[in-house]
C-alpha positions as CSV (number, residue, x, y, z in Angstrom):
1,X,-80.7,36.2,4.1
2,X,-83.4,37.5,1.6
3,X,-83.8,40.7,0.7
4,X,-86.4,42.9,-1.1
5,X,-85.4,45.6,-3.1
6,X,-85.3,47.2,-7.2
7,X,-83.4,46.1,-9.3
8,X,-81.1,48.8,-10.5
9,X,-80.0,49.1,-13.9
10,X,-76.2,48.0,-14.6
11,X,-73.9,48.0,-17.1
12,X,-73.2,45.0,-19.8
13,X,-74.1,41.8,-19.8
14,X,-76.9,42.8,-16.6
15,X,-80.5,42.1,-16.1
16,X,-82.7,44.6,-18.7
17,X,-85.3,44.7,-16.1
18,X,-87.8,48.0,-15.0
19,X,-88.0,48.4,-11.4
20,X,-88.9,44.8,-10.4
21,X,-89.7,43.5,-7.1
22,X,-87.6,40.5,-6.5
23,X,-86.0,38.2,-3.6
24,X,-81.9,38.0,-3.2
25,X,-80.3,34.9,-2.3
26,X,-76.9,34.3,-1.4
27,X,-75.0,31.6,-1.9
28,X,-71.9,30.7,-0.3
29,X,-68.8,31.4,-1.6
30,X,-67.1,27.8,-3.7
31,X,-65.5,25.6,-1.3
32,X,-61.7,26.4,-0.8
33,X,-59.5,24.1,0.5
34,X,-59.2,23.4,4.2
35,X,-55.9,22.4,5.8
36,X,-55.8,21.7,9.6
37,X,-54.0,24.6,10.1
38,X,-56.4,27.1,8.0
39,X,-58.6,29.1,10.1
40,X,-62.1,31.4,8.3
41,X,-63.1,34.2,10.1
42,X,-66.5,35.2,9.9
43,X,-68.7,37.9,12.0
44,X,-71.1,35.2,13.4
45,X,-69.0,33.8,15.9
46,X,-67.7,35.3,18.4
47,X,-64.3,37.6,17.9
48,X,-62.6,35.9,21.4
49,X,-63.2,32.6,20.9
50,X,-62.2,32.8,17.5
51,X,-58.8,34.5,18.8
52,X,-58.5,31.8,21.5
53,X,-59.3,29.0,18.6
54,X,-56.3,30.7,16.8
55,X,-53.7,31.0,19.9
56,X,-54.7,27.6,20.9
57,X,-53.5,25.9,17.7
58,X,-50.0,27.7,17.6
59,X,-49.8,26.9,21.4
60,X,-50.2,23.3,20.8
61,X,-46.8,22.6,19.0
62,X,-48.6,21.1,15.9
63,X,-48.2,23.8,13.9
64,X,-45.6,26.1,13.1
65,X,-47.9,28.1,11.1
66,X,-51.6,28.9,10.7
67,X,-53.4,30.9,7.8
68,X,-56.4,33.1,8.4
69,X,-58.3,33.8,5.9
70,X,-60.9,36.6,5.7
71,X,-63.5,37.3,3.3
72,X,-65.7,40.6,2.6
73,X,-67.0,42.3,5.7
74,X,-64.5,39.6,7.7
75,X,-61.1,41.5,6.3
76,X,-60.9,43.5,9.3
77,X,-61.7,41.0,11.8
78,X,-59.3,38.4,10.3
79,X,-56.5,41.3,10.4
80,X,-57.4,42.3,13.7
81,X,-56.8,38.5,15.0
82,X,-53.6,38.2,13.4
83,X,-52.5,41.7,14.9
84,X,-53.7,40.3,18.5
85,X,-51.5,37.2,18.2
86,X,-48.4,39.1,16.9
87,X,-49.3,41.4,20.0
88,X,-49.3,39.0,22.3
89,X,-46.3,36.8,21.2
90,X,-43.7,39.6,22.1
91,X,-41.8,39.5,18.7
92,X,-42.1,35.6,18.5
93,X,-44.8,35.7,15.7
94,X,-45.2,37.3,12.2
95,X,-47.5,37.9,9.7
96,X,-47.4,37.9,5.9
97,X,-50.8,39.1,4.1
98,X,-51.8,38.5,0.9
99,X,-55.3,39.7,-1.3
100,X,-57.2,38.3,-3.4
101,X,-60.6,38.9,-4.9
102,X,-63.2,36.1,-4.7
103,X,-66.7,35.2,-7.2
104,X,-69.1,35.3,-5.6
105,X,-72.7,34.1,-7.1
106,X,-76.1,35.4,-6.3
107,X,-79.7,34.2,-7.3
108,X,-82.6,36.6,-8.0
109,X,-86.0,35.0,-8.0
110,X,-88.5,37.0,-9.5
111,X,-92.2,36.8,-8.6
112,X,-92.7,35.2,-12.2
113,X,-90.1,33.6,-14.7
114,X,-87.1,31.5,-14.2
115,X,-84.6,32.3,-11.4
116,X,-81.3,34.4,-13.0
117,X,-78.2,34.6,-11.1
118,X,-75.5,36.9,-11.1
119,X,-71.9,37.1,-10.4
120,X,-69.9,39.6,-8.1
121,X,-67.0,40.2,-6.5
122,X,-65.5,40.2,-3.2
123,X,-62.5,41.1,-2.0
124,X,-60.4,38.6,0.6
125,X,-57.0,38.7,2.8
126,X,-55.2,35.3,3.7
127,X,-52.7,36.2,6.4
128,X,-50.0,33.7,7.6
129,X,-49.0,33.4,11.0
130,X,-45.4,31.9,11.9
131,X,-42.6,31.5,14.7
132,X,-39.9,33.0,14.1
133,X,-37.0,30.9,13.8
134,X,-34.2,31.9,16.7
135,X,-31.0,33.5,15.4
């Protein structure tokens, strides 16, 4: 999604720039690996169906554990759906969380001049889901 807007000043290593118009564009985060049994949250699709998507793979019997993985604005969402399967399960499931902070890139294209980009960060949560073994 573009956006409009000054640049404001930073600190080292950023854009020396007056207040100039230019267009945001971001890219999407570097490819992480993707095992069947990881599942990215995100806020475009729908929050059931991505809970159903989620109960539906620890229903099957394929896997005795899935990872969700949330990024950004996704965090809570991602926790949310991992609290609504433990919920649900009635002590059979549990979850271990971890953080981590992601690079993210961005590209500025000015009216005139060469595209720069930038690098931020973004925090992320990867939260396993797992039967409990029986005692």
């Amino acid at each position: 999604m573009a956006e409009n807007q000054p640049l404001a000043p930073a600190s080292e290593g950023a854009l020396d720039m007056d207040q100039v118009e230019y267009t945001l564009r971001k890219r999407l985060p570097r490819k992480l690996p993707k095992r069947k049994n990881d599942i990215y949250v995100n806020m475009k699709t729908d929050f059931k169906a991505q809970l159903a998507r989620c109960q539906k793979m620890l229903d099957s019997g394929c896997f005795s554990e899935i990872c969700i993985h949330g990024l950004g604005l996704a965090i809570n969402r991602a926790i949310n759906i991992a609290l609504q399967l433990q919920g649900g399960s009635f002590g059979a499931l549990q979850i271990a969380a971890n953080t981590s902070t992601v690079e993210l890139v961005d590209d500025l294209e000015l009216d005139e001049g060469e595209p720069l980009t930038r690098t931020r960060n973004n925090s992320a949560i990867h939260i396993k889901v797992f039967h409990t073994l029986p005692k």
